[in-house]
GUKOLVEX-314844 format. One record per residue (C-alpha): residue number from 1; x, y, z. Coordinates in steps of 0.001 Angstrom, whole numbers. Layout:
N
  seq       c1       c2       c3
  NUM        X        Y        Z
...
END
This chain:
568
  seq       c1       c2       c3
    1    53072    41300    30221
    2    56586    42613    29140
    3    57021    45501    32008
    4    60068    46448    30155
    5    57498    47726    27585
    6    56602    50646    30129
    7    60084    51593    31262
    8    60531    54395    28477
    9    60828    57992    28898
   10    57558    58978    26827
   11    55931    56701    29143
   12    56942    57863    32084
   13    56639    61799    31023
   14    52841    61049    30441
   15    52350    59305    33359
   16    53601    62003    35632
   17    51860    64359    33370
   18    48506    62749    34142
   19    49000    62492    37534
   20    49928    66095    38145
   21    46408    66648    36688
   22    44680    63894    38418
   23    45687    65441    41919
   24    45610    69121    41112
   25    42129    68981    38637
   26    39748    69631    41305
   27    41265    73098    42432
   28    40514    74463    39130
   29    36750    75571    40955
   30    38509    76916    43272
   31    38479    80744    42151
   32    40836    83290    44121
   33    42275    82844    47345
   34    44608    85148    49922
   35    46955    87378    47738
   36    44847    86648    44619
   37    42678    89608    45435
   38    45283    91827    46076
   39    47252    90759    42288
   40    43818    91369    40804
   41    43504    95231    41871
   42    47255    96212    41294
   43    47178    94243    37456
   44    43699    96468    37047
   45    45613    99463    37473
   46    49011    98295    35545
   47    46974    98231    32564
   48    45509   101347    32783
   49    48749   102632    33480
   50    48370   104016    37130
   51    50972   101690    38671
   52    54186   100985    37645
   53    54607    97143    36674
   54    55289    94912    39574
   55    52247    93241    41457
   56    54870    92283    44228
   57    55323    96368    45517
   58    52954    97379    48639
   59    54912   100107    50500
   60    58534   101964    50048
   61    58625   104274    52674
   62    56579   105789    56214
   63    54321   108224    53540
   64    52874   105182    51964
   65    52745   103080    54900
   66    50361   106281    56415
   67    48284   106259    53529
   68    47769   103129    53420
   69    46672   102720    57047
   70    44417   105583    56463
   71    42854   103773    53384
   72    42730   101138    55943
   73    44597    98543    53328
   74    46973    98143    56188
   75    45757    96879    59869
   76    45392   100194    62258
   77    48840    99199    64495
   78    51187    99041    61377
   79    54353   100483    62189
   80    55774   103125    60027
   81    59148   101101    59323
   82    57433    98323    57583
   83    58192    97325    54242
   84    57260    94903    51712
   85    58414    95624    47732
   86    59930    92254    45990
   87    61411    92486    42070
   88    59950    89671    40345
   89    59164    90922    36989
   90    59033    87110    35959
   91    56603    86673    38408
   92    54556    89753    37169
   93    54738    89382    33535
   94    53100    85918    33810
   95    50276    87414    36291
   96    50095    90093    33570
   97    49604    87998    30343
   98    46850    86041    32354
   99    44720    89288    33342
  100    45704    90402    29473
  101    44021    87448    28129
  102    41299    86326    30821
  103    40794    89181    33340
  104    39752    88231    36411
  105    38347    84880    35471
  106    40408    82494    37770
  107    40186    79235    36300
  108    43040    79780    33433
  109    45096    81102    36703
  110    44850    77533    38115
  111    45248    75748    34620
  112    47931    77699    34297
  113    49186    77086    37835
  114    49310    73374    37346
  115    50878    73072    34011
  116    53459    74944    35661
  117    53864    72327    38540
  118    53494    69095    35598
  119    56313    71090    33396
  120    58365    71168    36640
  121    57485    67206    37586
  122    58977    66389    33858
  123    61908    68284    33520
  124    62796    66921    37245
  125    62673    63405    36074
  126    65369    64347    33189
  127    67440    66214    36016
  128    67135    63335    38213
  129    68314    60365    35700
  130    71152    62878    34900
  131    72592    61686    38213
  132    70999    58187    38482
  133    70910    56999    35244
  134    68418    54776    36064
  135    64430    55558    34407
  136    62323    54166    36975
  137    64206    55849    39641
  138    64266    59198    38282
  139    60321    58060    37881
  140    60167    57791    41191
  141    61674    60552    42312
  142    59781    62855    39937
  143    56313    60803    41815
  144    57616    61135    45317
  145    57738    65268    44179
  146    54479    65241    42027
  147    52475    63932    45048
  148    54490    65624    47839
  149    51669    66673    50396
  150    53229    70063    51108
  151    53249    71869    47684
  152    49329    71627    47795
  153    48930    75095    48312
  154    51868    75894    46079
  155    49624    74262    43027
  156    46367    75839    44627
  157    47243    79279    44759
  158    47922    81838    41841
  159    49971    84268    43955
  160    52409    81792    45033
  161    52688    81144    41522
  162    56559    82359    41714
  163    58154    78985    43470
  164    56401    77115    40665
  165    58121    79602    37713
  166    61478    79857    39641
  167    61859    76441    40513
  168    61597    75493    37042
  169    64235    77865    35526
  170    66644    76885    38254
  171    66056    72490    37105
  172    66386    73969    33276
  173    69689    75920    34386
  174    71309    73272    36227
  175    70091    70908    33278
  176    72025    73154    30836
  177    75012    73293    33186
  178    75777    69802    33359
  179    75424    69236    29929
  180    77758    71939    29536
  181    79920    70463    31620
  182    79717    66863    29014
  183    80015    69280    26076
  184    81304    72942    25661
  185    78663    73868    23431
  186    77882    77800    23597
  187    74275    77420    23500
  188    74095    75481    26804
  189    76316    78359    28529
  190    73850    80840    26944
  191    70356    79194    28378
  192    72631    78247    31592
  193    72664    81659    32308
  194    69175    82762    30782
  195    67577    80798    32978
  196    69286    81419    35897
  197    68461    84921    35366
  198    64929    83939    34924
  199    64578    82259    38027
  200    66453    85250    39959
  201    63746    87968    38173
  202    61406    85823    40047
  203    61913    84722    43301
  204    64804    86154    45277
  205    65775    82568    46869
  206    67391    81781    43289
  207    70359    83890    44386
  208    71930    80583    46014
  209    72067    78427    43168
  210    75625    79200    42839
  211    76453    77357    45874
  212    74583    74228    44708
  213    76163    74398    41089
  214    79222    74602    43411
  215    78751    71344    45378
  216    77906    69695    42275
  217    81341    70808    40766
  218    83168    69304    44341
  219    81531    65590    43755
  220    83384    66066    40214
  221    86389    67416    41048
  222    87166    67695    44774
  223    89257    69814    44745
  224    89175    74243    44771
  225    91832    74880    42101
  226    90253    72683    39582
  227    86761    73953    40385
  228    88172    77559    39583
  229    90614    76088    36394
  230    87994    74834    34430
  231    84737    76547    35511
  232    85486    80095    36430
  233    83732    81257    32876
  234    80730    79567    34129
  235    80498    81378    37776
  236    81434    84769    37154
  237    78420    85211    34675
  238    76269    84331    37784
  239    78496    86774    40053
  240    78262    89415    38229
  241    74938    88740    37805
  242    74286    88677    41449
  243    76110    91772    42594
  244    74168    93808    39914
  245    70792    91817    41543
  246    71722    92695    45153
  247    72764    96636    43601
  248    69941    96889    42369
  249    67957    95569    45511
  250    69570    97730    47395
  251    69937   101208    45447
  252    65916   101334    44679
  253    64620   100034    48709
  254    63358    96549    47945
  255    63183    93312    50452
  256    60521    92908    53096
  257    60593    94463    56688
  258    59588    91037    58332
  259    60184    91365    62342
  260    61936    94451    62220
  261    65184    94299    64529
  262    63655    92170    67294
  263    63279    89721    65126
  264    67088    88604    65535
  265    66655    88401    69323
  266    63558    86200    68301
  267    65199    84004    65133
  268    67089    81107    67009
  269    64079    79964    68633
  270    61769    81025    65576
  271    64339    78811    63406
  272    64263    75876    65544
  273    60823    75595    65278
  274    60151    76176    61955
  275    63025    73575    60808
  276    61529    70903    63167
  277    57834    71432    61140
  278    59640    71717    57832
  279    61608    68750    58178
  280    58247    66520    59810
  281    56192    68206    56646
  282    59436    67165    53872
  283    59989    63528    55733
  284    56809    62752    57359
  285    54573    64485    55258
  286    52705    66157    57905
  287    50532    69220    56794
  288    52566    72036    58841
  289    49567    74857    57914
  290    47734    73238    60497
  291    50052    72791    63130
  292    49812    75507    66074
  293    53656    76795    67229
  294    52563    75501    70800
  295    52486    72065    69697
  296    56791    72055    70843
  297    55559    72793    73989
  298    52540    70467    74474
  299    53951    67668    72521
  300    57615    68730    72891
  301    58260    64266    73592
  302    56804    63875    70216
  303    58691    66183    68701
  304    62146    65032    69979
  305    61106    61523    69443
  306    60801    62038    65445
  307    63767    64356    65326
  308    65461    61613    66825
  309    64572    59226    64183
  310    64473    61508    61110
  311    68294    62396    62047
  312    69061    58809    62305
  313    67358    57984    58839
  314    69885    60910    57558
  315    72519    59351    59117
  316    72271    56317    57638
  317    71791    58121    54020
  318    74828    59979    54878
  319    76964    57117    55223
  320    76073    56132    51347
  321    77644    59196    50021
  322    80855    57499    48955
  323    78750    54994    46865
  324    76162    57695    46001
  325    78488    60686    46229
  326    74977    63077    45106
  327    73934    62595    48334
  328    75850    65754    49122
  329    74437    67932    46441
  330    70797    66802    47189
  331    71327    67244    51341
  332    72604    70339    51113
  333    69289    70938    48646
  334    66994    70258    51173
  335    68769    72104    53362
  336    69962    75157    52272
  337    66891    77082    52397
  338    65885    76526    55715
  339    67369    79731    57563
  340    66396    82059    54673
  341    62136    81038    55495
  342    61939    81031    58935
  343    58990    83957    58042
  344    55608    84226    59637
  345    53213    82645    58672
  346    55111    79473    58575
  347    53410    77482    55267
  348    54131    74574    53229
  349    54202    76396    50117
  350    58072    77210    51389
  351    58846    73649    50828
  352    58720    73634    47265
  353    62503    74060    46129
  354    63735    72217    49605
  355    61607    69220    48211
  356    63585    69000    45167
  357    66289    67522    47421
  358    64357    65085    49582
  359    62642    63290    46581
  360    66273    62341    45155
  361    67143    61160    48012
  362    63269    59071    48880
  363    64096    57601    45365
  364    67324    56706    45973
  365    66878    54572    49228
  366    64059    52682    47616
  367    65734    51555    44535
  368    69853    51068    45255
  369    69937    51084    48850
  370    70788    47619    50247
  371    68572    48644    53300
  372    65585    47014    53006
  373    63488    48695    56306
  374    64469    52233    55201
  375    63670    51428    51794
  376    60384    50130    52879
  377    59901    53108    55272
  378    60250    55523    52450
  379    57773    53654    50602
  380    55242    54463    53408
  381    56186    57870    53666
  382    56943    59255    50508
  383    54598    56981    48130
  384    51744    55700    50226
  385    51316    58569    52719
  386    51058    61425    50402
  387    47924    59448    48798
  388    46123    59555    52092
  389    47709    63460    52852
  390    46645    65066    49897
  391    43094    64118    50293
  392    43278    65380    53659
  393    44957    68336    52334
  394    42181    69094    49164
  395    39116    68508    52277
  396    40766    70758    54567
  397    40989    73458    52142
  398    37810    72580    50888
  399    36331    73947    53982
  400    38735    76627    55530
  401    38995    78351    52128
  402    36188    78073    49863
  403    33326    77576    52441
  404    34361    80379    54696
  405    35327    82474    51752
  406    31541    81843    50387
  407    30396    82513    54188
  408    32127    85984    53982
  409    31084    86575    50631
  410    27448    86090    51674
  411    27338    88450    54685
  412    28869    91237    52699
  413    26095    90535    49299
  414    23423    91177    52042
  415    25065    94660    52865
  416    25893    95944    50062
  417    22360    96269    48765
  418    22023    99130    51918
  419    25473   100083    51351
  420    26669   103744    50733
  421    30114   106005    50254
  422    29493   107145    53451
  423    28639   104263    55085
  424    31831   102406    57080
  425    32004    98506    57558
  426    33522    97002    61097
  427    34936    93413    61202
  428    35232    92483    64918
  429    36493    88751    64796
  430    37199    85777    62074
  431    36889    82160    61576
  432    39227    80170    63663
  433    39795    78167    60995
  434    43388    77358    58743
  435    44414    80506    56497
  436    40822    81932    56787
  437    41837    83601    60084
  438    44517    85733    60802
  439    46455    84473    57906
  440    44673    86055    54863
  441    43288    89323    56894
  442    44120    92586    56498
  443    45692    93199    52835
  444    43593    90484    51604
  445    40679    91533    52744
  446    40760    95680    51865
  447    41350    94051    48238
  448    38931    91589    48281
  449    36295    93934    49238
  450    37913    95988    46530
  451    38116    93747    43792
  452    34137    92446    45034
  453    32642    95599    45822
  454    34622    98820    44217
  455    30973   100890    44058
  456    31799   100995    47844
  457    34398   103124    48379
  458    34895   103449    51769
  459    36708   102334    54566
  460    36752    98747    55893
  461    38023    99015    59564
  462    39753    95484    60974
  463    38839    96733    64829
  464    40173    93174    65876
  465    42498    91294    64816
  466    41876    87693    66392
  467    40658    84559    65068
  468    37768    83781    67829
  469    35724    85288    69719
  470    36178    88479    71216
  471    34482    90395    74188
  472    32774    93570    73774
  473    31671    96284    76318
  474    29958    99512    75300
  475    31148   101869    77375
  476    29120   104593    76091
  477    27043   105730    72717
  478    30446   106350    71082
  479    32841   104077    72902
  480    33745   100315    72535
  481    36156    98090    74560
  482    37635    95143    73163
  483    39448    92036    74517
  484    39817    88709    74610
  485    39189    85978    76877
  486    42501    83871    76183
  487    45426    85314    73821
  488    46220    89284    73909
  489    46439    91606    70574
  490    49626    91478    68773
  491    50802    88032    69514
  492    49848    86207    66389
  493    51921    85961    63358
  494    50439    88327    60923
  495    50108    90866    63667
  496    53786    90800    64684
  497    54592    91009    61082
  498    52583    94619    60351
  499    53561    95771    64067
  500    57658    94690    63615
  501    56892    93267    67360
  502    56902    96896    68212
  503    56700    98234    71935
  504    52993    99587    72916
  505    52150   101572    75515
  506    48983   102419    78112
  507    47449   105492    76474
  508    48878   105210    73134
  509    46147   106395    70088
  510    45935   105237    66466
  511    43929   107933    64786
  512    41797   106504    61590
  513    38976   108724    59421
  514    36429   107709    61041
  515    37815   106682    64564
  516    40156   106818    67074
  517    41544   103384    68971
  518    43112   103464    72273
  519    45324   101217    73572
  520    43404   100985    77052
  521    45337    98330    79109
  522    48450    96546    78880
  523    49838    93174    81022
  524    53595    93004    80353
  525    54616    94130    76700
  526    50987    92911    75666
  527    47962    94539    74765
  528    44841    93617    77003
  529    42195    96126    76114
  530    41329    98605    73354
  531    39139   101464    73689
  532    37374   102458    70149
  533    35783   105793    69999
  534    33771   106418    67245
  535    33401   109561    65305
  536    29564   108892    65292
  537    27121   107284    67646
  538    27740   103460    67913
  539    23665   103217    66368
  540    24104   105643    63429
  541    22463   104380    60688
  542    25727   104424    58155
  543    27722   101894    60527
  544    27483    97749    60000
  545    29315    95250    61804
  546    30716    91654    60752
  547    31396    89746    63491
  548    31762    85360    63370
  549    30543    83356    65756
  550    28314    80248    66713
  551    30035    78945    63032
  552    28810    81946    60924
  553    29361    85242    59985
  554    27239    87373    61690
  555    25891    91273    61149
  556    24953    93521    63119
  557    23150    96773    62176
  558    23366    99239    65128
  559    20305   100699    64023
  560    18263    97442    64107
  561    17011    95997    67438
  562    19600    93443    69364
  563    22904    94599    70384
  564    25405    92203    70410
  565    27932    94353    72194
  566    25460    94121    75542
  567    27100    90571    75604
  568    30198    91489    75862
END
């Protein structure tokens, strides 16, 4: 057999086209997830013009942040500064056109999700032999991306659809670039900066592909006055287009409140960690999702011991760069992003544009390298590993999404035939399981209620916000205390995120419709206890309770027989 016969581009385009779809296929069943429900309610209204166009916009200012918390779309302790509005009318537009053509059927969303992800794969192979000029390489490196372990949700998910779009206007710029750089033809300068501006109208992290274009003009050039000589058409299209971006940003309140101001007292430790899981999730291909912060301290050995070698595997790349002199371009790559998404919760989904980097580089040490253990160690880890991590990745999800997704599901169909306007639904704990825990609360779960059940409206009250079991005494027919045998309230990720790792105090009171919640007890700058007082008796008819435990969602009518607060 003539393997030369295989080494052509077609070839190779359709085999990483196929592959895309072999791996991703399965999660078209998957129906919406997370942020899905909340696209699906804000697109409803966009086309019936109540809502101006941007799916990415969930509160401006302290008035909507109140209203929200007394629709109960926000969690009960959310503090008046926080903010979340993004402008990604990229992003939109393509949510848009989907809910335009298919409403809220979800399979196109995933179709569309992983064509995305294969028309990415493809146009990084033609990037990638740009530098190498070598077609099984750039194959490679194009594979070592396709069946990279940590863009799983990435491809899964419909919301996080934007690294997918912006990622793939940023390859198509830099494409255009460098063949403007080979040939000053205007049309390349024109879809250069098209698609840069494509990528920025989607996903904010575009605004540093300047600095990358940048490195790639040093390796040419080394030197600042011919950078500047010959390319300073080229960059101040993308300045200019960048102040008017940040302008713009700043003149109509957009970005995202995150941790508030504690957050920078918080963000060298926050940063070490999350680089550390990052890098293990790029290099080793570990799924970071499931990783607990605490494993630093528990396996903090571990942890040094693979930083240790994963430096000294970067070392010995580093030395190439006078051979390989991309090695630069494709470091800084993998690196660049890192401060900018040290954000809670920390998921793989971050990795995406990072990743671009670390496959050129995978590829590289396996095929021109002169290092035969590191070559074979990439192998392992960027070739045969992600085979054995994906499946773990597709079972995993299997189970925390869908299953517990169909468990909620379930408990809510068998309420909603007694369901009323006036009646008011209580969730008390959730599965301590992945993202279908405190990850995908709160937001998600006012819209998926929402988007499920919109003959309800009413409240849906999150009176807890942990992932496990809580403990419940009735004080009296209107009162409720709530704590929690290990952790205290306001210590896990989404929680600090809504809160902006606010101060509480002994005594303080959130005041809801239907409720009022005290914060009863405090140990340090933690909450121990909550008091909930209830507007009605605990046992009036119009009040249900969801509650998850002994693997199941579990209800509770206080007018039925068998309190499970006597438990507590």
């Amino acid at each position: 057999m003539n393997i030369k016969r295989f080494n052509k581009p077609s070839i190779h385009i359709a085999a990483l086209i196929l592959i895309v779809f072999a791996f991703y296929a399965h999660t078209f069943d998957s129906g919406f997830i997370f942020d899905d429900y909340i696209h699906q309610e804000l697109l409803r209204l966009m086309k019936n013009h109540e809502r101006e166009m941007n799916i990415y916009y969930f509160a401006n200012s302290p008035e909507e942040v109140a209203q929200n918390t007394k629709m109960t779309a926000l969690p009960w302790w959310t503090d008046s500064k926080w903010r979340m509005k993004y402008f990604r009318p990229v992003a939109t537009l393509s949510h848009l056109i989907d809910y335009s053509l298919w409403g809220s059927n979800p399979l196109p969303y995933h179709i569309n999700n992983v064509i995305w992800y294969a028309a990415l794969v493809v146009l990084l192979y033609l990037f990638y032999y740009l530098f190498c000029n070598h077609l099984t390489m750039a194959f490679c490196g194009a594979l070592v991306f396709a069946i990279e372990p940590c863009h799983y949700l990435t491809v899964l998910w419909p919301a996080n659809r934007t690294d997918l779009i912006c990622a793939t206007f940023m390859i198509v710029s830099f494409i255009c670039y460098i063949r403007l750089f080979e040939n000053k033809r205007a049309l390349y300068r024109i879809l250069f900066i098209l698609s840069y501006s494509l990528a920025l109208l989607t996903k904010e992290t575009a605004f540093l592909f300047p600095i990358l274009l940048f490195a790639y003009d040093w390796i040419k050039h080394k030197s600042l006055k011919c950078i500047i000589r010959y390319h300073w058409k080229d960059y101040l299209p993308l300045l200019l287009i960048n102040a008017a971006f940040l302008t713009y940003y700043k003149v109509y309140g957009y970005g995202n409140s995150l941790y508030g101001e504690k957050f920078l007292s918080m963000y060298p430790l926050a940063f070490l960690k999350s680089t550390c899981l990052y890098l293990f999730a790029l290099f080793y291909g570990i799924v970071i999702a499931n990783l607990d912060p605490h494993v630093f301290s528990r396996y903090w050995f571990v942890v040094v011991l693979l930083l240790l070698l994963l430096f000294f595997m970067l070392h010995l790349i580093w030395t190439q760069r006078k051979q390989y002199p991309e090695i630069g371009l494709f470091m800084l790559w993998t690196f660049l992003l890192l401060p900018l998404i040290v954000v809670p919760p920390i998921h793989d989904r971050h990795l995406l544009i990072p990743s671009i980097g670390y496959a050129y580089l995978a590829a590289l040490v396996i095929f021109k390298f002169e290092k035969k253990k590191l070559a074979l160690f990439f192998i392992t880890i960027s070739l045969f590993f992600p085979l054995i991590a994906n499946s773990i990745q597709a079972k995993v999800y299997e189970v925390a999404v869908k299953s517990n997704f169909t468990r909620l599901y379930n408990a809510l169909d068998e309420i909603v035939t007694h369901k009323t306007s006036q009646d008011r639904l209580f969730f008390l704990n959730f599965p301590k399981v992945t993202h279908a825990g405190e990850n995908y609360m709160y937001l998600d779960l006012y819209f998926i209620i929402l988007h499920r059940y919109p003959q309800w409206k009413a409240p849906v009250y999150i009176l807890s916000p942990f992932d496990d079991r809580v403990s419940i005494q009735k004080l009296d027919n209107y009162r409720i205390r709530i704590s929690h045998p290990i952790r205290f309230y306001f210590e896990t990720n989404m929680e600090k995120t809504f809160s902006l790792n606010r101060t509480f105090s002994e005594g303080e009171i959130f005041l809801l419709p239907d409720l009022k919640i005290t914060i009863d007890e405090m140990e340090g700058e933690k909450v121990k206890f909550l008091e909930v007082e209830f507007v009605k008796p605990i046992d009036n008819p119009h009040y249900y309770f969801l509650f998850f435990d002994e693997g199941r969602w579990q209800r509770w009518y206080p007018q039925e027989k068998g309190n499970p607060f006597s438990k507590g």
